[in-house]
C-alpha positions in Angstrom: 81.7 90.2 107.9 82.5 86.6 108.6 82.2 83.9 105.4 78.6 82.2 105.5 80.6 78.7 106.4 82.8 79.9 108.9 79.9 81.8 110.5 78.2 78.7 110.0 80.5 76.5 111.6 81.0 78.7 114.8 77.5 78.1 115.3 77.4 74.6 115.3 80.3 74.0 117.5 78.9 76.5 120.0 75.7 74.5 119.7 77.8 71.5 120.2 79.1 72.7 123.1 76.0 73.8 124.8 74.4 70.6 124.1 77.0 68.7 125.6 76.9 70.4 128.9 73.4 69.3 129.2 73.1 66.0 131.4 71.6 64.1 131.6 71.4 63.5 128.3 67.9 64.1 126.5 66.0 60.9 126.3 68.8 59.4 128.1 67.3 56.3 130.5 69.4 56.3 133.6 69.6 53.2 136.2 70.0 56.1 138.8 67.8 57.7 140.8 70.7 60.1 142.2 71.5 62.5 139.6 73.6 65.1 138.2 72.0 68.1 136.4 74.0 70.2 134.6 73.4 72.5 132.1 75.2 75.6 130.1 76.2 78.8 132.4 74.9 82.2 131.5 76.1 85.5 132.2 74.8 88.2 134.7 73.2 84.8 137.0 73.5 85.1 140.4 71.4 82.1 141.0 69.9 79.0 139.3 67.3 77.4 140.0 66.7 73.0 139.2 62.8 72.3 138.2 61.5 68.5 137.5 58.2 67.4 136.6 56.9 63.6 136.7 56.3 62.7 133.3 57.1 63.4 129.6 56.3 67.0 129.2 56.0 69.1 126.0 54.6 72.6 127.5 55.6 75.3 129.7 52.0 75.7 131.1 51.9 71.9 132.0 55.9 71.8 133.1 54.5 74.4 135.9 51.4 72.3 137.4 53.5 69.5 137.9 56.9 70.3 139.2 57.5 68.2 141.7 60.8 68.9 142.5 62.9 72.5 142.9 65.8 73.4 144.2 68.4 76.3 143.9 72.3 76.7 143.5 75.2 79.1 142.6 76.6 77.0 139.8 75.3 75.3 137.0 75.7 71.8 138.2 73.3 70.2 141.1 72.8 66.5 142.2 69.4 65.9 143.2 67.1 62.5 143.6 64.0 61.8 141.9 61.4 60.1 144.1 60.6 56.8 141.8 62.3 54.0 139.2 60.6 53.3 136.2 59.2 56.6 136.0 59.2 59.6 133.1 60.8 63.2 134.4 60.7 66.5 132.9 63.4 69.2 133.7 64.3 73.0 132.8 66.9 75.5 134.7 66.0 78.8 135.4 68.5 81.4 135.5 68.1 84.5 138.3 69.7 87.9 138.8 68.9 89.5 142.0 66.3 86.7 142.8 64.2 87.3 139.3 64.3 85.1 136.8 65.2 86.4 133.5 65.8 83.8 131.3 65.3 79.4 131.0 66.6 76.3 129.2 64.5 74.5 127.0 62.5 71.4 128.9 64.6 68.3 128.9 63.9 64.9 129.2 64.7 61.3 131.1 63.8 58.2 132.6 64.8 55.7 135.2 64.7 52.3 134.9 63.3 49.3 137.0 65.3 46.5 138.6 64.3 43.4 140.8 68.1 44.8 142.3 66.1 48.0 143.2 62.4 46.8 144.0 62.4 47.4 148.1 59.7 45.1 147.8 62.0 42.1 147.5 65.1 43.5 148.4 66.2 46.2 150.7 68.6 47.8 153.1 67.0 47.8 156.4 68.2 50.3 159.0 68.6 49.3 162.5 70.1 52.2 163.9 69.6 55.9 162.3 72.9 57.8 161.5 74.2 60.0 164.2 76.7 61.0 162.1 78.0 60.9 158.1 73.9 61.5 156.9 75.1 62.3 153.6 76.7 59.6 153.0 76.6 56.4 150.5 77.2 52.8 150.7 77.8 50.6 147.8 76.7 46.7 148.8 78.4 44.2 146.6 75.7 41.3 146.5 72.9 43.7 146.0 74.7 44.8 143.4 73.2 48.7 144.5 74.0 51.7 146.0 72.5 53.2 148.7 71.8 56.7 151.1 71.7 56.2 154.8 68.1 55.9 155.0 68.2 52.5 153.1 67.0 53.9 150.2 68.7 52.6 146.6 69.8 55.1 144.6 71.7 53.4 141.8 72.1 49.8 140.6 74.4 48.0 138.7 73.7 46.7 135.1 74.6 44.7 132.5 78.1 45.2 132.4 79.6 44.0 128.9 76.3 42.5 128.1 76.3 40.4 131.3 74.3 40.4 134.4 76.8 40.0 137.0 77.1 39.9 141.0 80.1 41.9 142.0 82.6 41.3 144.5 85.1 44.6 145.7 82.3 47.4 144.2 83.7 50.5 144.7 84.3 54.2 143.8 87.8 55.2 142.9 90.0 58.2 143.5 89.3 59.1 139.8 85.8 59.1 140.2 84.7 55.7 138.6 83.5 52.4 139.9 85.8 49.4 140.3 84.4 45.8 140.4 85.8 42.3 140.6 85.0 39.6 138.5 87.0 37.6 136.0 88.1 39.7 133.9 87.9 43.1 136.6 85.8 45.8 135.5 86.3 50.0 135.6 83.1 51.6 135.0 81.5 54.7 134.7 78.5 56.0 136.9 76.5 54.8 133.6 78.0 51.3 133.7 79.9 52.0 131.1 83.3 49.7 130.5 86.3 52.3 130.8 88.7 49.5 131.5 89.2 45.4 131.8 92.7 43.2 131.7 94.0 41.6 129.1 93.5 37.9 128.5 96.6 37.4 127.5 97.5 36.0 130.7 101.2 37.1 130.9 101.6 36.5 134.6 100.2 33.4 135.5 101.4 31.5 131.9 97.9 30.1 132.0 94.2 30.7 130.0 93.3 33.0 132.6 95.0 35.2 135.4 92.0 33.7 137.7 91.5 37.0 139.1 90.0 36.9 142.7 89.2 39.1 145.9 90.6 42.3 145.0 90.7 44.7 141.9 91.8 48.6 143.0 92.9 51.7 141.0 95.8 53.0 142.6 96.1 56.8 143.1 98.9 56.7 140.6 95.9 55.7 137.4 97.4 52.0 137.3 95.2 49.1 138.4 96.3 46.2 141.0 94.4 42.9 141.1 95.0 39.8 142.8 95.6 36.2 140.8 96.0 32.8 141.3 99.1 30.5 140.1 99.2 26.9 140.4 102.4 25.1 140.6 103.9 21.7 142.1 105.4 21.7 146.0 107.7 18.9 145.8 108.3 17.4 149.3 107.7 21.0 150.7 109.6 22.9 148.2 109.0 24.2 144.9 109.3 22.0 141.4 108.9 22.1 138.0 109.5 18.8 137.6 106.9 16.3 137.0 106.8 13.7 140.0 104.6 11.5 141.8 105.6 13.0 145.0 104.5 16.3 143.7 101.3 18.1 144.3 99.6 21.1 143.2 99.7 23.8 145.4 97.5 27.4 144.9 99.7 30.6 145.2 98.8 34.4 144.2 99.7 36.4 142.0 99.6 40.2 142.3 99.8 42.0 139.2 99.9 45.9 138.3 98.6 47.1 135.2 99.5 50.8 133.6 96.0 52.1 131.6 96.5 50.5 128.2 96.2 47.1 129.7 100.4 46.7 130.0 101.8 44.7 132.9 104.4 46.8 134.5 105.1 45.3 137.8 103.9 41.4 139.2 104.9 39.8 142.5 104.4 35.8 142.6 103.7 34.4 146.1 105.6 31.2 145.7 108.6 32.9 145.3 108.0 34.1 149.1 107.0 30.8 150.3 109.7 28.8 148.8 111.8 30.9 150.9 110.4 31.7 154.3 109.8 29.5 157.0 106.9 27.3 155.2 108.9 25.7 152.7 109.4 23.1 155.0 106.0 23.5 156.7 103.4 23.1 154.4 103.0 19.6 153.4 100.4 17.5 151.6 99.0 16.2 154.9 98.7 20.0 155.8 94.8 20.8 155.3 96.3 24.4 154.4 98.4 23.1 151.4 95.9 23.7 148.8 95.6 27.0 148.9 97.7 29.7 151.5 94.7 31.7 150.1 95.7 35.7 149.5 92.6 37.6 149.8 93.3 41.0 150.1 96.2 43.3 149.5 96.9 47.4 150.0 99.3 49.6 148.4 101.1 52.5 150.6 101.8 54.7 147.6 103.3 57.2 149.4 105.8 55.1 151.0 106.2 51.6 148.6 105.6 49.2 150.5 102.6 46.7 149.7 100.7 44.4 152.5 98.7 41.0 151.9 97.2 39.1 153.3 96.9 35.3 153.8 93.8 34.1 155.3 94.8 30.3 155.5 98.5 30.6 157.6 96.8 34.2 159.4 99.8 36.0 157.8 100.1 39.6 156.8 103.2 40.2 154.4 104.9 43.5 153.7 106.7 44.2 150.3 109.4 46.7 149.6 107.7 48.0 146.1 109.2 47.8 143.1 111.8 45.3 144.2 109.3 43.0 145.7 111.2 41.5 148.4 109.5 40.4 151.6 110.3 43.1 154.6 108.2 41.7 157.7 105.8 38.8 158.0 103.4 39.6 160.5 100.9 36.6 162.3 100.9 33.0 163.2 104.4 31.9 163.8 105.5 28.6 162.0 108.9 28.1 163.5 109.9 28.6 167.0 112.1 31.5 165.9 109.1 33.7 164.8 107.6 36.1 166.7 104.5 34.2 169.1 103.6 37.4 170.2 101.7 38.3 166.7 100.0 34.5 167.2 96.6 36.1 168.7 95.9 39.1 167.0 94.1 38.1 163.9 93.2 34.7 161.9 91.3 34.4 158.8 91.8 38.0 158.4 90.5 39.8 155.6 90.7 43.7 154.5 94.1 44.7 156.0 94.8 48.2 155.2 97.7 50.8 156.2 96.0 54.0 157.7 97.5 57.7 157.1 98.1 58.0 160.3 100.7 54.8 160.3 99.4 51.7 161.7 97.9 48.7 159.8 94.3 48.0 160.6 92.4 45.4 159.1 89.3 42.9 159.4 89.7 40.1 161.9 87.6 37.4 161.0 88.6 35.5 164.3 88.3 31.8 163.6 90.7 30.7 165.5 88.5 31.3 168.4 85.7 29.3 168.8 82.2 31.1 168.3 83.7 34.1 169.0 82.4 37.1 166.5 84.8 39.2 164.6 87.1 42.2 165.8 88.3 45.4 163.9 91.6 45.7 164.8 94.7 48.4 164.7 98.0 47.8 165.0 101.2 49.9 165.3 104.2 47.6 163.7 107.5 47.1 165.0 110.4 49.9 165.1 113.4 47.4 165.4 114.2 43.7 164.3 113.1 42.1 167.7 109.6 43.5 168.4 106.6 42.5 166.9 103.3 44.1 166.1 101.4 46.2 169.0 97.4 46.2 169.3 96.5 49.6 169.9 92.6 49.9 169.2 90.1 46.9 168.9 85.9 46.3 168.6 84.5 43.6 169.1 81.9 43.2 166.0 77.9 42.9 167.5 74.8 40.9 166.1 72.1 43.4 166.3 68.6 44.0 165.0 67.7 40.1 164.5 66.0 39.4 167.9 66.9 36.3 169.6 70.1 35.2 167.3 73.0 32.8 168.4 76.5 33.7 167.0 77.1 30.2 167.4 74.7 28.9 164.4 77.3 31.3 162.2 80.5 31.0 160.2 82.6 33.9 159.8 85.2 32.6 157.9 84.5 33.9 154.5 84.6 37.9 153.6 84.5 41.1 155.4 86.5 44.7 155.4 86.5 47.6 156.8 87.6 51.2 155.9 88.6 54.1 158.1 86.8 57.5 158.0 88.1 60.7 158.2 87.9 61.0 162.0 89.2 57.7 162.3 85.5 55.9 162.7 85.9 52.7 160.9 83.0 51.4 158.5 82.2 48.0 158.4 80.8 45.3 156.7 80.3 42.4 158.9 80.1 39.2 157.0 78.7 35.7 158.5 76.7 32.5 156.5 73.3 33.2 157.8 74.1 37.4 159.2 75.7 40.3 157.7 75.4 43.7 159.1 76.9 47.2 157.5 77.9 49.9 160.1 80.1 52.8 161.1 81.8 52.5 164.5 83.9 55.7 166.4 86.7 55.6 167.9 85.2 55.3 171.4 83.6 52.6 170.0 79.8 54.0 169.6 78.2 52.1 166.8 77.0 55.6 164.8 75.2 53.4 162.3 73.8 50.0 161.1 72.0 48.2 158.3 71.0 44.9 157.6 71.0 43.8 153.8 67.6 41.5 153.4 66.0 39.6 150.6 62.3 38.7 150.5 61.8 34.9 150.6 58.1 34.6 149.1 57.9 30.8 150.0 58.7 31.6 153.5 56.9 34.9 153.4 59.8 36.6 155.5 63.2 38.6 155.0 66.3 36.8 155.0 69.6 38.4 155.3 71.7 39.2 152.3 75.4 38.0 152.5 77.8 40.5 151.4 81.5 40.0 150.9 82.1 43.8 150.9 80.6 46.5 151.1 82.1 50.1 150.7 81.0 54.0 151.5 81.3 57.5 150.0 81.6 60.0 152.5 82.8 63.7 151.1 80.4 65.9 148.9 83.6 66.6 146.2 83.9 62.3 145.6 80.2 61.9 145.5 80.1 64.8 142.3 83.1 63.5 140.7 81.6 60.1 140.3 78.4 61.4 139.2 80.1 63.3 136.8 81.8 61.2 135.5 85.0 61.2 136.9 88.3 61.6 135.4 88.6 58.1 133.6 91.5 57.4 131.4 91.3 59.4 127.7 93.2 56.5 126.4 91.3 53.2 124.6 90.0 50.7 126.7 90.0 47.1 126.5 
C-alpha cells in the first residue's frame, strides 16, 4: 500500500492535470466569441458530446432547459461559437459509448466580453458578395482591430495589449499558432492577448532611442522574428557621410533586423549600405522630392531558398538579398540609369506586399500611382533566368470598386497600404486600400471575385456608414491553423520580453 503522502500527491497532480485540460478556463472572461472547448478524455468513449447553456448555471436540471447549444465530436477538443458578447455561458461534456451516454464533466463556466470594436451597431464588416468558396474561413482586419467569419460576423477582438489600447498595423496569425502585430515595440500574442514576445529597446541596430519599427513585423518559419526599421543618416552631395556639413542632409533608410526568441539580434541588413552603392548614389539629391525617405514598406523571406525581397514604395523598387551575406542580387522596377532594365519601368509603383509564391514567382500589391486615377492591380511575376532579361508579368487583376453605388475612383488616393496573400489554389486574397474606400476580397485565378467585404463605421452625426480604412488585412484558411491558434499555439517556452 502506497504512503498516505505519496498517495496523496498522485492525486493532486492527477487533479492538476485534469483541470488543466479544461478550457476555457472556469470563470475565465474571454474577448472571443470563437472558442476552444476542451476537456479531459475518458476511456471506452466513442463519442462526445459539447453542451452550453446562456447564463451562470449551478444545476443539472436547469443546465438541461436551457442548452442552447450542442454539438458532437470524436475527440475531446471542439471549437464552437457562442451566439452573443457580454453574455454568461454554462458548459458540460458528455461522454457516449455506442451512442449512450454513460458518464459527464462537471458544469463549467465563462463569459464574453463587450467591445465598441465588436458592437455591429457601430462597426461592422459588411458583405457585398457571399463566399462561393473558402466559407470557413477567417479574416483578421487591422484597423478594426477584430477578427471575423465570412458572414461578417466578429468573432474575436483585440485588447489591451501591455496595458494599452492600441490600433494595429500587420495583425496576423503565425505558423506557430500566435498572433503577430506591429506597433512600436512589435507585439507576439496569444489568442488571449497575452504578450509572448516584444524587441528589446536597446536599440542595437539603428544606434538610436528606438529602432522606429514600421510596416512589417513576421515570425519566420524558423521561430525568429523579422521587422522592419528606420535609420537616419546624412547623404552628402548624393553619397553617404558621417561628417557634419552644411551641404549635408538627413536622409530616411531601413533597417531590417532579425531577432532569435530571447530578444538577441542575430542577423540586420541596413539599406544605406545598398543605396550608397547602386545606381542612386548619384540620383537622389536634396532637390529630389524622394530624398526624404526611399520608404521600405514591406519585406518577405524565402526560407527555403535565402534570399530576402523588399520593397521600396518611393523609387518603385523591389530588391533581392542573398541571406545571410546580405548582398544585393537583383533590383527589380523603375530604372534610374539608362543602363537598367526599362522593361521592369511599368509593372508596379508604390507597391506594397511583395511576396515570393511556392510555386516561384514574386507577386505582390501594385498600388499603381504612377498612373493617373487608375485603381490598383495584383500582379505576378516570373523573374529573370540570366543577366540580360528582366522580370516577366505572367498573371494580373485589375482591383474593382464595388458595393458603394455611384463612386468615382477618381475622388481616391491609393498610395498608402494594401497586400495581398495567395491561397492554396492560387486565389489571391486581398485588401484593397484607398483614403475614402477599402474593400477585402478573394479573387481566382480566372479572375472571379469569390468574395467581398467592406469594413464600415457608423457616423452618428451623419447618421450613415462610412468606410473603414485598413492598411492590411489577413485570412485563415485551413481547419489545423485555425485550432492551433485557438489553442494556443506552439509559442516559445522560453521568457519573454
Amino acid at each position: 500500500m502506497a504512503p498516505i503522502p505519496y498517495l496523496f500527491t498522485l492525486l493532486l497532480l492527477f487533479s492538476i492535470q485534469l483541470k488543466a485540460q479544461v478550457l476555457p478556463l472556469e470563470r475565465s472572461s474571454l474577448n472571443y466569441r470563437l472558442i476552444g472547448f476542451s476537456f479531459p478524455e475518458k476511456e471506452k468513449t466513442s463519442i462526445c458530446r459539447l453542451e452550453i447553456a446562456e447564463g451562470n448555471i449551478t444545476t443539472d436540471d436547469s443546465f438541461r432547459h436551457n442548452i442552447i447549444y450542442s454539438v458532437a465530436d470524436t475527440g475531446n477538443k471542439i471549437i464552437a461559437t457562442v451566439p452573443a458578447w457580454g453574455t454568461s455561458y454554462t458548459w458540460r461534456a458528455v461522454y457516449l459509448k455506442k451512442n449512450k451516454p454513460f458518464a459527464q464533466t462537471p458544469l463549467y463556466h465563462f463569459s464574453t466580453q463587450k467591445s465598441p470594436d465588436v458592437d455591429t451597431s457601430l462597426v461592422r464588416l459588411r458583405i457585398v458578395d457571399t463566399a462561393k468558396k473558402y466559407q470557413d474561413a477567417y479574416v483578421f482586419l487591422d484597423d478594426n482591430k477584430a477578427l471575423y467569419d465570412m458572414k461578417g460576423n466578429p468573432v474575436w477582438f483585440l485588447t489591451k495589449v501591455n496595458g494599452m489600447n492600441i490600433t494595429p498595423r500587420d495583425l496576423k496569425m503565425t505558423n506557430q499558432g500566435t498572433i503577430t502585430l506591429l506597433f512600436d515595440p512589435p507585439y507576439e500574442i496569444d489568442y488571449d492577448c497575452n504578450v509572448l514576445f516584444k524587441p528589446p529597446s536597446n536599440a542595437v541596430v539603428s544606434k538610436d532611442y528606438s529602432e522606429h519599427y514600421h510596416h512589417q513585423f513576421t515570425r519566420l518559419a524558423n521561430g525568429n522574428y523579422m521587422a522592419l526599421g528606420e535609420d537616419s543618416m546624412l547623404w552628402d552631395k548624393g553619397r553617404p557621410s558621417l561628417a557634419i556639413d552644411t551641404s549635408a542632409k538627413k536622409m530616411q533608410f531601413g533597417t531590417l533586423i532579425e531577432y532569435d526568441d530571447t530578444g538577441k539580434v542575430i542577423w540586420s541588413w541596413k539599406s544605406s549600405d545598398y543605396f550608397s552603392a547602386s545606381d542612386l548614389r548619384n540620383k537622389l539629391t536634396p532637390s529630389d522630392p524622394r530624398y526624404g525617405d526611399v520608404h521600405e514598406n514591406a519585406f518577405f523571406f524565402d526560407e527555403k531558398n535565402n534570399y530576402i525581397y523588399v520593397s521600396f514604395r518611393n523609387i518603385n523598387r523591389i530588391v533581392k538579398i542573398k541571406y545571410p551575406e546580405g548582398t544585393v542580387v537583383r533590383q527589380y522596377g523603375a530604372p534610374e540609369t539608362i543602363a537598367a532594365a526599362s522593361h521592369d519601368n511599368t509593372l508596379f509603383c508604390g507597391q506594397h506586399a511583395c511576396k515570393y509564391s511556392n510555386n516561384g514567382y514574386l507577386y505582390l500589391y501594385n498600388n499603381n500611382t504612377c498612373m493617373a486615377n487608375s485603381l490598383p492591380t495584383i500582379v505576378k511575376l516570373q523573374e529573370p533566368t540570366s543577366s540580360g532579361q528582366g522580370l516577366k508579368k505572367i498573371w494580373e487583376y485589375q482591383c474593382t470598386v464595388t458595393g458603394v453605388g455611384n463612386y468615382s475612383h477618381q475622388q481616391d488616393n491609393y498610395r498608402s497600404g494594401g497586400n495581398v496573400v495567395e491561397l492554396a489554389d492560387s486565389s489571391m486574397f486581398v485588401c484593397m486600400n484607398g483614403g475614402n474606400y477599402c474593400k477585402v476580397f478573394i479573387v481566382s485565378p480566372s479572375q472571379q471575385e469569390l468574395w467581398s467585404a467592406i469594413p464600415e463605421r457608423w457616423d452618428p452625426a451623419g447618421k450613415r456608414w462610412t468606410i473603414i480604412s485598413q492598411y492590411k488585412a489577413n485570412i485563415i484558411t485551413k481547419k489545423e491553423d485555425l485550432a492551433r491558434l485557438i489553442f494556443k499555439g506552439e509559442a516559445s517556452p522560453a521568457q519573454r520580453n
